[in-house]
Structures are given as C-alpha cells and as structure tokens.
C-alpha positions in Angstrom: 16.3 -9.2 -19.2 18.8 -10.0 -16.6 17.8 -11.3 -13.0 20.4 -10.5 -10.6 19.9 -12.2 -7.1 21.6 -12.4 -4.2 21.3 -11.3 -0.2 21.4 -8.1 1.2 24.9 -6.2 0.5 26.1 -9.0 -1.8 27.4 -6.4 -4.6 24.3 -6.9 -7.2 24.1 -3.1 -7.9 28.2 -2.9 -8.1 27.9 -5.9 -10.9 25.2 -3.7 -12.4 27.2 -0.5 -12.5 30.6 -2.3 -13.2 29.8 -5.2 -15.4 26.9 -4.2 -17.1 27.6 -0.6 -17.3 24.9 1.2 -15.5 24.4 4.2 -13.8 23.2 4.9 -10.5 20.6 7.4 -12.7 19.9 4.4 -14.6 18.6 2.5 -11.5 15.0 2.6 -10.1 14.5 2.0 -6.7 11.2 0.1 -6.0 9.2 2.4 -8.6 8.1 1.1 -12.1 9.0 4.2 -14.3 11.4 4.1 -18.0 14.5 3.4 -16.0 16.4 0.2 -17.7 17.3 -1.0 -13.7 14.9 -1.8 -11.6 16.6 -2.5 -7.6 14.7 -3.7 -4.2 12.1 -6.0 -6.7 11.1 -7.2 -2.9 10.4 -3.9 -1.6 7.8 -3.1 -4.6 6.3 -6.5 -3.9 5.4 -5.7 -0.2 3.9 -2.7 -0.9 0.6 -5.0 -2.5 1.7 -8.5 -2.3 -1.6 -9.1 -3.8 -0.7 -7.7 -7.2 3.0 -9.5 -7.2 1.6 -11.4 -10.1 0.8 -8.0 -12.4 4.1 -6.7 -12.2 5.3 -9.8 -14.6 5.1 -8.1 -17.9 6.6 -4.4 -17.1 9.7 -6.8 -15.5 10.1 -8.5 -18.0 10.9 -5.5 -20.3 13.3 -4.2 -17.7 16.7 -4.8 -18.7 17.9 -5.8 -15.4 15.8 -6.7 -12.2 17.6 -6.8 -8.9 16.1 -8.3 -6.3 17.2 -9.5 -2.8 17.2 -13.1 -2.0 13.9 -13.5 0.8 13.2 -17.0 0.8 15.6 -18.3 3.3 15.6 -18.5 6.9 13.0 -18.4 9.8 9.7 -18.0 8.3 8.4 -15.2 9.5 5.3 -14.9 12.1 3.4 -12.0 10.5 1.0 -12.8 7.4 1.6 -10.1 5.6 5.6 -10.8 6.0 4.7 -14.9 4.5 2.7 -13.4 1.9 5.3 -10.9 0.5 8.0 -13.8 1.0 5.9 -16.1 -0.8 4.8 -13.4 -3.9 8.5 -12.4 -4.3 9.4 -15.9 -4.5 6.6 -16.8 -7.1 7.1 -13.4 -9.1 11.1 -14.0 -9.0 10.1 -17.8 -10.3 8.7 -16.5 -13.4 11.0 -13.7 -14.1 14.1 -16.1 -13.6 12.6 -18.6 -16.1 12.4 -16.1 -19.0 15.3 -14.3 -18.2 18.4 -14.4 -20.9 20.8 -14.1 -17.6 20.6 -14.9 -14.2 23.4 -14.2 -11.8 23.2 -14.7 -8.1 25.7 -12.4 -6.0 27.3 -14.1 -3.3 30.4 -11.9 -1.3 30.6 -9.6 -4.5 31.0 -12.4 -7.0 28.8 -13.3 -9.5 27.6 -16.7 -10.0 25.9 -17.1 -13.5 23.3 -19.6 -12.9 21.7 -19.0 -16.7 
C-alpha cells in the first residue's frame, strides 16, 4: 500500500492519477468499496471516530490511501473535532508504518518519506 499525505489541494490525487496511473473511476471517495484508491481517509474517520481503529485492515489492502494532513494547527475547541484529529492521526500512524511508500505532497511535489 501507498500512503499519500499532504494538506488540502497539495496535488495527492494528481500524483495518484499521473504517477501511479489511476483513474478518477479508480478512486473512492470516503467509502470502503473494491476501488484500489481510497481519497479523504479523514472524512471516513469523522463519520465514527470511534471505530478509526477497525478500518486498519481493509486500508491496508488498499493500494493507495490518500488522506489529508489534520494534525497541525489550532487544536480545535469541539470534542468531536479533537477526537477525529486525534483517530486520523493514530489510524494514519499505523497505516504509514506498514506502508511500502509514503509520499507527503507539498505544492504538487512529492516528498517520498518511505
């Protein structure tokens, strides 16, 4: 699996499509289904930060995961905002340690950090 970080509008679905050769048809947004590309890994999260954790092994047979960098700046006041930062974070943790790649996106160019 590849892990492919980065913020919002950084270019990680253009290194998907133009490096990796995917298709936009290829790509699932936020939904677990037989797609190779899963996008918005954050988004999924907040829908039950609870179950961040149970997501590990269908990611991990992805063959890319895309997710947005959340982890930075002002922490946020509402609960359920720290929660989903924090789950995304631990989940992202996890996927990037057994991840054969991971490449964080910064002004459309790719950093390989693994």
């Amino acid at each position: 699996m590849i892990l492919i970080t980065g913020g919002v509008a950084s270019g990680k679905r253009t290194y998907a499509r133009r490096t990796l050769g995917y298709t936009d048809e290829q790509m699932a947004d936020a939904v677990l289904d037989a797609r190779p590309v899963l996008y918005n890994l954050q988004n999924l999260v907040a829908r039950a930060p609870e179950n961040a954790q149970g997501l590990f092994d269908a990611l991990r047979e992805k063959d890319v995961v895309i997710v947005c960098e959340v982890g930075s700046g002002i922490v946020p006041l509402d609960r359920n905002e720290r929660e989903t930062r924090e789950q995304t974070g631990r989940l992202v943790n996890r996927l990037a340690a057994e991840a054969e790649r991971v490449v964080r996106m910064v002004c459309g160019l790719p950093q390989v950090l693994k």
